[in-house]
C-alpha positions in Angstrom: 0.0 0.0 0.0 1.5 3.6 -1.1 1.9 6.2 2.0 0.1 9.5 1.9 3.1 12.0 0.7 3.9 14.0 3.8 2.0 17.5 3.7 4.0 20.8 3.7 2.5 22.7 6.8 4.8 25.6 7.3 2.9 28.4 8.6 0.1 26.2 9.8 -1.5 25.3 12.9 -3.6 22.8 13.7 -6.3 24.3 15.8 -9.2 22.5 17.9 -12.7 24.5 18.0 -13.6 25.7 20.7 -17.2 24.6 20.2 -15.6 21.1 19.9 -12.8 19.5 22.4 -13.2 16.3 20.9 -11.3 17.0 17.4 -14.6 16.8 16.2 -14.7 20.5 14.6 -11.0 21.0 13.6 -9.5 24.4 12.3 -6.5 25.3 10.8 -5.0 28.8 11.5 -2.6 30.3 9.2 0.5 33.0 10.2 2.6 34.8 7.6 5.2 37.4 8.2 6.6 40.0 5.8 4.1 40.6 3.5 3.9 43.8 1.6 2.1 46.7 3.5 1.2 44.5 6.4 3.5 45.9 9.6 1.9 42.7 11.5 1.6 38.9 10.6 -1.3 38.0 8.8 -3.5 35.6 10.9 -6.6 33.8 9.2 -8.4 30.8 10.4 -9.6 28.1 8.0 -12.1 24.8 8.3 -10.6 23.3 5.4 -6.7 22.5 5.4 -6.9 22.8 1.2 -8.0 26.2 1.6 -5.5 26.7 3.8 -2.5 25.7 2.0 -4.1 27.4 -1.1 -3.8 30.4 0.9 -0.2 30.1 2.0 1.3 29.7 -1.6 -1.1 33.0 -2.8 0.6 35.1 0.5 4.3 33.4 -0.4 3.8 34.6 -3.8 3.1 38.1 -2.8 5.8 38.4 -0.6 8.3 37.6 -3.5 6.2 40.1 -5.8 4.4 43.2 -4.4 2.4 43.4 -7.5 0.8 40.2 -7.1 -2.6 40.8 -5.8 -3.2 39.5 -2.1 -7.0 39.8 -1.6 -9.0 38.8 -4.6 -12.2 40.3 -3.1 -10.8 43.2 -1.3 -8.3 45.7 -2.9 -6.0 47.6 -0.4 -4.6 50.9 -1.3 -1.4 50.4 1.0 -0.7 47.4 -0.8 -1.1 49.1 -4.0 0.7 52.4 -2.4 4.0 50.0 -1.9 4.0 48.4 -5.2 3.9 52.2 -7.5 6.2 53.7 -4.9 8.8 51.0 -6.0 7.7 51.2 -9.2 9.0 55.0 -9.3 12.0 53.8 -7.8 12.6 51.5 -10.5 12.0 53.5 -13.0 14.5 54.8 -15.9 13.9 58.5 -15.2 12.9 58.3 -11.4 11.5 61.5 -9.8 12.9 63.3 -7.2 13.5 61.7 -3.9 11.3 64.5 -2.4 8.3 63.8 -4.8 8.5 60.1 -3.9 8.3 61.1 -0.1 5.4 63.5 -1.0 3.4 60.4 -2.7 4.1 58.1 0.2 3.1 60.5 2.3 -0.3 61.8 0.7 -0.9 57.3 0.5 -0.4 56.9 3.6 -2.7 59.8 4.2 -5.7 58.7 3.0 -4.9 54.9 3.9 -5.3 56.4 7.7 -8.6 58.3 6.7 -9.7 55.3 6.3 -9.7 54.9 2.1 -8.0 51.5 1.8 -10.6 49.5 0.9 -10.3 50.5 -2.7 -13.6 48.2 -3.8 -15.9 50.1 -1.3 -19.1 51.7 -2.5 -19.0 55.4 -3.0 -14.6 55.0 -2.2 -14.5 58.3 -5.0 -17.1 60.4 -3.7 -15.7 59.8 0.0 -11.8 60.3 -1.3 -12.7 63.8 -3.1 -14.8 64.8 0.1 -11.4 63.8 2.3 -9.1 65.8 -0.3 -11.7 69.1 0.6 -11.5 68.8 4.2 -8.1 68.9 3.9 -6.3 71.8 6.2 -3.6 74.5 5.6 -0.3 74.5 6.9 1.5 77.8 8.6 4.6 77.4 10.1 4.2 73.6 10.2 1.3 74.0 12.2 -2.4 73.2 10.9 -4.8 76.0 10.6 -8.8 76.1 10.0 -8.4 77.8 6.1 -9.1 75.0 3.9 -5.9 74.3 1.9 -5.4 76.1 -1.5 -6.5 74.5 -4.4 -3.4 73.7 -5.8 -2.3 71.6 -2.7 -5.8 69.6 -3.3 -5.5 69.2 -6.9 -1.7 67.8 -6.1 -3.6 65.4 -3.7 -6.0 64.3 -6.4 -3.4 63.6 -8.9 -1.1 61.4 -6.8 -4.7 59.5 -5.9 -5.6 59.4 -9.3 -1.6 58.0 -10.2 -1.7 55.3 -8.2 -5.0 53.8 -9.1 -4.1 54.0 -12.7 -0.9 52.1 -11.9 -3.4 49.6 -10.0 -5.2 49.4 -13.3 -3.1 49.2 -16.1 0.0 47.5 -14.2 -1.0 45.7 -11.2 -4.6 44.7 -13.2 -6.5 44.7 -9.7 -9.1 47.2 -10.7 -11.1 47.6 -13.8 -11.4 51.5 -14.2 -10.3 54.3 -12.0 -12.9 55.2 -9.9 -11.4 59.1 -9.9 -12.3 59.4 -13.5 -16.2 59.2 -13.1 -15.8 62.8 -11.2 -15.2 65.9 -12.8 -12.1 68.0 -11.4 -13.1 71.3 -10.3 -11.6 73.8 -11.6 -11.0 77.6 -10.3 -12.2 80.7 -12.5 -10.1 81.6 -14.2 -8.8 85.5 -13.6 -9.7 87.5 -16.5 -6.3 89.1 -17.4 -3.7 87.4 -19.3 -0.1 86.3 -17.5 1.5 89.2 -19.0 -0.9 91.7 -17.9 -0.5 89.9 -13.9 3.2 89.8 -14.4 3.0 93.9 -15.6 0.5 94.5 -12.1 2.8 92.7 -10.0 5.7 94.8 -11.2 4.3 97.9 -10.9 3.4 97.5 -7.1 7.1 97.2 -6.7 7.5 101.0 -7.5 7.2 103.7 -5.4 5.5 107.1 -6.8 7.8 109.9 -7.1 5.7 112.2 -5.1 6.8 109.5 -1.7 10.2 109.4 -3.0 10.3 113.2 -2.0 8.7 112.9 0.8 11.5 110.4 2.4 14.2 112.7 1.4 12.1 115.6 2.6 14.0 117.5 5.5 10.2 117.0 7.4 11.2 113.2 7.2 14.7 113.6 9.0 13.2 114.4 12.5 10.6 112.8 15.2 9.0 114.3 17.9 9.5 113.1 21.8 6.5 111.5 22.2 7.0 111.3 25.7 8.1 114.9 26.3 5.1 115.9 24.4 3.0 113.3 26.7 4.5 115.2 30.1 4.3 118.9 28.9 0.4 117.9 28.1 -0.6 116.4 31.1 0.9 119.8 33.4 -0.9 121.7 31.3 -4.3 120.2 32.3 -3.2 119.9 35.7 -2.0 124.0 35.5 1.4 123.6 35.8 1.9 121.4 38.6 4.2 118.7 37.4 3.6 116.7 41.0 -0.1 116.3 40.1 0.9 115.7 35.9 3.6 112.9 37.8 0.7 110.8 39.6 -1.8 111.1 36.1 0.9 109.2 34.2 2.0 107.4 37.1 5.5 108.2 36.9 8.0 109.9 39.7 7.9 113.9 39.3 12.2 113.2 38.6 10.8 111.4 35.4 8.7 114.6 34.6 11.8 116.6 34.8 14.3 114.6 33.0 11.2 114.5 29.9 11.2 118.1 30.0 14.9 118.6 30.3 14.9 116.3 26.8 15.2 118.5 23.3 11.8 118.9 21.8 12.8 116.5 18.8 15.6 114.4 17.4 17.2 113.3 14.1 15.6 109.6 13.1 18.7 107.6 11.7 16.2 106.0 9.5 16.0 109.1 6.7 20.1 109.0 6.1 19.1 105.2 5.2 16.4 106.4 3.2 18.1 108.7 1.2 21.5 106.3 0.8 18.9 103.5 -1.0 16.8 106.3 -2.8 20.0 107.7 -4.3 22.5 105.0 -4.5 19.7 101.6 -5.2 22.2 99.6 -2.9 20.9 97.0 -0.4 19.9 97.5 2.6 22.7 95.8 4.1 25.1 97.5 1.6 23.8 100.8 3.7 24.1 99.3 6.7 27.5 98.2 6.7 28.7 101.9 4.5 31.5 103.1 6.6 32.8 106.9 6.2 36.1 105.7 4.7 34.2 104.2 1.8 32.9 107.4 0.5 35.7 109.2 -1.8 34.9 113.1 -1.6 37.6 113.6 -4.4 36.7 111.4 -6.4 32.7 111.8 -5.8 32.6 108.0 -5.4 31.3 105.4 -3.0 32.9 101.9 -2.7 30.8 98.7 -2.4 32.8 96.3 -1.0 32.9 92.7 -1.9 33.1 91.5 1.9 29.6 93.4 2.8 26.5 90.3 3.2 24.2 92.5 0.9 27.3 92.6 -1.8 25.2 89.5 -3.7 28.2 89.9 -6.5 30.6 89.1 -4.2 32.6 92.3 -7.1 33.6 95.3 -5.4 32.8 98.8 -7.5 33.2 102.0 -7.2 29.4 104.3 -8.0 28.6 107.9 -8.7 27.2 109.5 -5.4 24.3 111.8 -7.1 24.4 115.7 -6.0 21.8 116.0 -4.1 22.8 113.0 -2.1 26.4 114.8 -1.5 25.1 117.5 -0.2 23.1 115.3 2.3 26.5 114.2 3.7 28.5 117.3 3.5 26.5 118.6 6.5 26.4 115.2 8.4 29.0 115.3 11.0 31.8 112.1 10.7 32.0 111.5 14.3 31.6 107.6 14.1 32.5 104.6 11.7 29.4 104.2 9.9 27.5 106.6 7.5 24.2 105.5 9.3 24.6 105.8 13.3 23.2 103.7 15.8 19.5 104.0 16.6 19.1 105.9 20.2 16.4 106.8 22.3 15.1 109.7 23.5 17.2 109.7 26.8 20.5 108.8 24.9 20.4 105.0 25.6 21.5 103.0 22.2 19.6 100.4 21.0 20.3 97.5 19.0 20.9 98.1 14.9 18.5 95.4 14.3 15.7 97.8 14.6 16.7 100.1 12.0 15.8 97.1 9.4 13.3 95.7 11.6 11.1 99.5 11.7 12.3 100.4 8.1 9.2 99.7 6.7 7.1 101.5 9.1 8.9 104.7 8.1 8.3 104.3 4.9 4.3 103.9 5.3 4.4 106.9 7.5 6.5 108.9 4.9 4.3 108.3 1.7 5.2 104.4 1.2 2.8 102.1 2.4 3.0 98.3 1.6 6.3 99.3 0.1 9.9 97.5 1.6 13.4 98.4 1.5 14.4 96.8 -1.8 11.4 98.8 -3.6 13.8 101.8 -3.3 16.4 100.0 -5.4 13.8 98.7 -8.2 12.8 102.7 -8.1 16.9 103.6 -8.6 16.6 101.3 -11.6 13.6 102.6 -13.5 14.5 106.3 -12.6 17.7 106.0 -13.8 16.4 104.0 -17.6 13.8 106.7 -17.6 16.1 109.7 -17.9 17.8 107.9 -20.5 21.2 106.4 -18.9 22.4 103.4 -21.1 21.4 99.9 -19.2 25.0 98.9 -19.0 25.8 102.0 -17.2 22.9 101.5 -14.7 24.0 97.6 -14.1 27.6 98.7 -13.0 25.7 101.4 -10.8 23.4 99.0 -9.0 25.9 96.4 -9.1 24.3 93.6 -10.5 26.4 90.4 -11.1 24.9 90.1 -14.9 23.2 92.7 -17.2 20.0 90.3 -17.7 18.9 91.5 -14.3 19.1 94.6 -15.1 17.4 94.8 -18.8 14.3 93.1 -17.1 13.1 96.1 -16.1 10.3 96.5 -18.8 9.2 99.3 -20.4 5.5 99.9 -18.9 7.4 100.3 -15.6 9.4 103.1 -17.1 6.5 104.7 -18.6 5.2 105.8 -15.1 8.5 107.7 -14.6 9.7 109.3 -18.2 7.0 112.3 -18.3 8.3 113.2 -14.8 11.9 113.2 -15.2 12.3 114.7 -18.7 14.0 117.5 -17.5 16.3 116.4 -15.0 19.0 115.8 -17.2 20.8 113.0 -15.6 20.5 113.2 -12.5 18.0 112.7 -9.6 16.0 115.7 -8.4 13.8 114.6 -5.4 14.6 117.5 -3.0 14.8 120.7 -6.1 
């Protein structure tokens, strides 16, 4: 009589019933490790031991191919998430490694919002209502705006990716389910990209009629607030500065050192003003200027290459305008730097960080609002085409490191400046 070959059981249990202690009702329980998008073994129970074995050779073969389908009733998008991530990797022109992490991560995503179960009824409908509910980021922190609509249409796209790889490829689904619903789409702004890129621009320069205003004289002072504050409150207390004292809840010393202060005081800001307005350097080409830089001779200031804002990394030598030297001719030179160090009102010095950090305030008080530091140097530029200065001779002015950046400068940017500087004749006339 021939034996019975000996049965392969590796990764199966024989299991009594617990219904049955007998052996009368006997299970077989099945464990596999390492299969594709599964952190934890796979455990399924089974009555018949040829379903069982069935089983184990479908779960071998997917762990030696992720692409082979694991559940023929149920299709998982982790499992389909593994198998077109390595497909990218494996691909002859790969994506970034950054766009791969982006499409795990967006997979991963939606696996946890509970969109695995790719064969479930209305899986579209509830994976576009996921991608809407999706929250901004600000500062790596989620906030309640709804995300922009690029950010859900990039969502969408790596969705709609992997089921077509899951389609044509892996062969698990029939159609992708994405497909049956419309994208929606954004209206569409009615101006053309030239005319956004021409609006865009022109925010970026300031009118001439704030430009004078910054080099004004007006601009160059600001009042004691505080001094102003105490010489109010004796006044409605007539004259007694120990009644004025307990209304602002200072001592009556405070009163008189306020009073003793001068009535107003030179803001360090408007030299800083008026070196970008009439030079187009950087802001931290003017904060770093040093006396010995400027060249009274030769009517010269030199950019150093060692300077942060120096972007060139070339040193140059530029004309200083007129009205600018006379700006400096009646600045005393008593310390290192062109602009001095900010100060309060009792003499105390404060950091240099707030002259950049306040720069833009002054320059909404002063004419310029929604307007920054670097506007003055796009201003420089224009002014300087629209009086008719060749563009190579503005490039070595500004200092750019090629002549592209400077000849960017279109002309419906000039256009707002060339009726207004006709007659100036080379040179800038803010304060004439």
């Amino acid at each position: 009589m021939a034996r019975t070959p000996k049965l392969d059981l590796t990764g199966i249990e024989d299991r009594w019933s617990a219904a049955d202690r007998k052996g009368k009702g006997r299970r077989w329980r099945l464990r596999m490790r390492g299969l594709p998008g599964h952190e934890k073994p796979v455990v399924e129970l089974f009555d018949d031991l040829d379903a069982a074995i069935v089983r184990r050779d479908e779960l071998e073969r997917a762990k030696k191919d992720p692409l082979h389908r694991i559940d023929a009733g149920r299709v998982s998008l982790a499992e389909v998430a593994t198998a077109y991530v390595a497909s990218l990797r494996t691909d002859p022109n790969p994506p970034t490694e950054g766009y791969m992490r982006t499409v795990a991560m967006v997979l991963q995503r939606a696996v946890d919002a509970g969109l695995d179960d790719l064969r479930m009824p209305g899986w579209a409908q509830a994976a576009i209502s996921w991608i809407a509910q999706l929250r901004a980021k600000r500062h790596g922190q989620l906030t309640d705006a709804p995300a922009s609509p690029s950010t859900q249409r990039e969502y969408r796209a790596i969705l709609g990716g992997a089921l077509n790889y899951a389609v044509h490829t892996m062969g698990v689904l029939a159609h992708n389910p994405l497909r049956a619903i419309p994208a929606r789409r954004t209206k569409a702004r009615r101006m053309d990209v030239q005319s956004r890129l021409q609006e865009r621009d022109r925010s970026k320069i300031i009118p001439i009629e704030a430009l004078r205003r910054l080099v004004a004289d007006a601009a160059r002072w600001m009042d004691d607030v505080l001094r102003a504050a105490a010489i109010a409150a004796i006044e409605r207390h007539k004259g007694s500065r120990e009644q004025a004292a307990r209304s602002l809840r200072v001592h009556v010393s405070t009163i008189h050192n306020r009073l003793a202060r001068a009535e107003r005081r030179e803001d360090p800001r408007w030299i800083l003003a008026c070196l970008l307005t009439y030079t187009g350097m950087r802001i931290g080409q003017a904060l770093a200027l040093r006396w010995e830089d400027i060249d009274d001779t030769a009517q010269t200031i030199r950019l150093r290459a060692d300077v942060v804002g120096n972007k060139s990394g070339i040193e140059a030598a530029i004309e200083i305008e007129p009205e600018l030297r006379e700006i400096l001719a009646q600045r005393p030179r008593d310390g290192e730097l062109v602009v001095p160090d900010p100060a309060e009102a009792s003499g105390r010095l404060c950091k240099r960080t707030w002259l950049r950090d306040t720069f833009d305030a002054f320059l909404a008080k002063h004419g310029a609002k929604d307007h920054s530091a670097h506007d003055l140097r796009h201003s420089f530029v224009c002014l300087l085409t629209a009086m008719g200065i060749p563009t190579a001779d503005v490039r070595r002015r500004v200092n750019h490191a090629n002549i592209m950046m400077t000849s960017r400068y279109a002309d419906h940017l000039i256009a707002a400046y060339r009726p207004l500087v006709a007659n100036w004749k080379g040179s800038l006339r803010l304060r004439s």
